[in-house]
N, C-alpha and C positions, 0 to 999 in steps of 0.2 A: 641567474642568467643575465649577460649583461645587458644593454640594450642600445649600447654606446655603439654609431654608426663606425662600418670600416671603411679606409681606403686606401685601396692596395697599388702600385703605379703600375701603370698599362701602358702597351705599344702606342706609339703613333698614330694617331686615329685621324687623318684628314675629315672637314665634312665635305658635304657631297657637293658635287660641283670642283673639285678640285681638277687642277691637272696635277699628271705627271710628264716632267721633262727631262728626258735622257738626252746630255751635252756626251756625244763623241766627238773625240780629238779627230782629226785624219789620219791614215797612214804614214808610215814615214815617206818622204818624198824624195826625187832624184838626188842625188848630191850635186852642188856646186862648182862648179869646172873655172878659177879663176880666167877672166878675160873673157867669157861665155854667159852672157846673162841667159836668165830665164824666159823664157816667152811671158810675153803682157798681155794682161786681162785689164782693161779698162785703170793704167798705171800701176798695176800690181802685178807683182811676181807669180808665175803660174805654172810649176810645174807637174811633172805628172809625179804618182807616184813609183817610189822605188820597185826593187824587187821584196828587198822585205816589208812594204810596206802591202803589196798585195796580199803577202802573206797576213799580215795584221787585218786585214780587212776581213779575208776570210773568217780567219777565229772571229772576231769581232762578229760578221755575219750569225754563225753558227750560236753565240750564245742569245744574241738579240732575237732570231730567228724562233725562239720557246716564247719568249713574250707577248701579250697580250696589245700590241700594237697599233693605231691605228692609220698612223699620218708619218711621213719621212718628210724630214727637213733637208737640204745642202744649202752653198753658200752659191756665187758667182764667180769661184774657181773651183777649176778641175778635180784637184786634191780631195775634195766633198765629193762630189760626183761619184769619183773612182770609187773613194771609200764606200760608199754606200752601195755601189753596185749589185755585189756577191747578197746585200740583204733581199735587194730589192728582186732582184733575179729569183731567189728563193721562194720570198712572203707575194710578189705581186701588189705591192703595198701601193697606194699613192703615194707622190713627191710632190714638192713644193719647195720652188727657189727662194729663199726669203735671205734677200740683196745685203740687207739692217748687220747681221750676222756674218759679214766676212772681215776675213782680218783686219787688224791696224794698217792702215797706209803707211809705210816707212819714206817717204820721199823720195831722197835721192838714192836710200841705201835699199831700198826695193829691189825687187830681181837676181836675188841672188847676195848681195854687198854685203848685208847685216852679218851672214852667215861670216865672210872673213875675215869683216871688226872684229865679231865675236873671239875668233881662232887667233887673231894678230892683237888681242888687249887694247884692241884701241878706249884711248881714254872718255871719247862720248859713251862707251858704252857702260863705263863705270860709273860717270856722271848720269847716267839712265837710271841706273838699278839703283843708285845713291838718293835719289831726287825721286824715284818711282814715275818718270814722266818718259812717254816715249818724244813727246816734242821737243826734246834735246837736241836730237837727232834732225837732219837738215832738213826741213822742210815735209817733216812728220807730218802727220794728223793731228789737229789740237784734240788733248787727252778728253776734255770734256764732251769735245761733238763725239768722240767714240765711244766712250762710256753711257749719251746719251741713246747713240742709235741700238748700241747693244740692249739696251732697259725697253726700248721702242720696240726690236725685232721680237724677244720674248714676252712683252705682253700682248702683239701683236698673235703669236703661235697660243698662247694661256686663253687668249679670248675666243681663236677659232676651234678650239679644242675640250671645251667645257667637259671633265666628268670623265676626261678619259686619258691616255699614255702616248706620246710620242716621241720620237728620237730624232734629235736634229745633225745633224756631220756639218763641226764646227772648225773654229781654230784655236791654237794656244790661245794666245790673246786676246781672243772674246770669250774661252772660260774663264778666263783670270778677271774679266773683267764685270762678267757675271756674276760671278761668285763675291766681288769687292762690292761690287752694289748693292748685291744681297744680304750682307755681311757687316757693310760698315767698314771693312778694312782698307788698307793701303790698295793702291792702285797695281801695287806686283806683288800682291802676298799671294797671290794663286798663279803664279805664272812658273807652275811645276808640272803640270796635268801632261802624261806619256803621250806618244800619237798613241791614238785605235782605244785610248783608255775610256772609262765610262765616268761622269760625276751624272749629280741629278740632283734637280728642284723639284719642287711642287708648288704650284701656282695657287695660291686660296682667295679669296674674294676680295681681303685686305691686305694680300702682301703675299711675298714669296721666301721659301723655308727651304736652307739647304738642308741634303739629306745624306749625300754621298759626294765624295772629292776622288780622283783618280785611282780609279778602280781600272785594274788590270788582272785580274784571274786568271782570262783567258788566254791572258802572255804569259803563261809563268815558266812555261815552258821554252821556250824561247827566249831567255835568256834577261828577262823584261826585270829579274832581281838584282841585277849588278849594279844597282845605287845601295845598296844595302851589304854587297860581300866588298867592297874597297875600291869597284870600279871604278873612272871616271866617266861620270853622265851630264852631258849640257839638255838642262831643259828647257835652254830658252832658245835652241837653234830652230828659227821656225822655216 
């Protein structure tokens, strides 16, 4: 009989004291009416959500809604807020505005802009995604303070959450930037995440471990596959 020790590979075992952080996307949001900006929130684009984007929020509710929860996060626009509503309605959960976590500032092309660069090929936005920098763009955010505040909001939620699960209602661009920090990669290697999708960290005592990247289940129904049958899907339309 042998006496030669085994070892067989096992799940994921965080230790104790871990968080869990569920990043949701927002819903989708109104569309853009050229010559119409957006309402502003503290220089930032802010509107509400769409009609499908309510609907995302629901489903989004309903799956989160089984989870073992204990805190909700949003941003300092609306678009959080909304989203999270149908959960909060539901669970009765605490919320907690955490400012660190809202989008890239786009400067000049805030409020709506970005969205008709994107649809008219304008050529900053190619030099964006070429250079991975949103400070291309006029009078952006510098890439660093964003990436810094985003590192700041989530150890800020990791610290008050020791040992347990919560969901923050976020934006493109601060999962992307989360997950690049996390990650070591490019500054737009994650700037794919659907609205209403799920990714998710876990916060451990020396560092933070991705787990999950734009998880949509609960859209599947809804048409949320058509980047995969020949559609076309902009995911960087924030």
């Amino acid at each position: 009989m042998s006496s030669s020790r085994v070892f067989p590979q096992r799940r994921f075992a965080p230790p104790s004291g871990a968080t869990v952080i569920l990043l949701a996307r927002h819903g989708a949001s109104a569309a853009f009416v050229e010559g119409e900006p957006f309402p502003m929130h503290e220089g930032q684009g802010d509107p509400p959500l769409s009609e499908e984007g309510r609907e995302q929020a629901e489903r989004l509710a309903v799956r989160l809604a089984s989870l073992d929860l204990t805190r909700v996060y949003v941003t300092t626009l609306r678009r959080t807020h909304e989203t999270a509503a149908p959960l909060l309605s539901r669970t009765g959960l605490p919320v907690v505005v955490e400012p660190d976590l809202r989008e890239v500032h786009l400067g000049d092309w805030d409020g709506g802009e970005y969205r008709r660069r994107i649809a008219d090929g304008d050529p900053l936005i190619r030099r964006s995604f070429e250079e991975g920098r949103w400070s291309v763009l006029p009078n952006a955010e510098d890439d660093a303070a964003f990436a810094d505040r985003v590192q700041r909001g989530l150890r800020r939620i990791a610290d008050a959450n020791r040992g347990s699960a919560v969901v923050a209602f976020v934006h493109g661009g601060v999962i992307a930037a989360a997950f690049a920090g996390v990650t070591g990669a490019g500054a737009f290697a994650f700037l794919g995440a659907d609205n209403a999708s799920l990714s998710e960290l876990w916060a451990l005592p020396d560092r933070f471990v991705a787990r999950r990247f734009n998880d949509t289940t609960h859209l599947d129904d809804l048409g949320w596959t058509a980047a995969l049958t020949g559609s076309e899907v902009s995911a960087t339309e924030r």
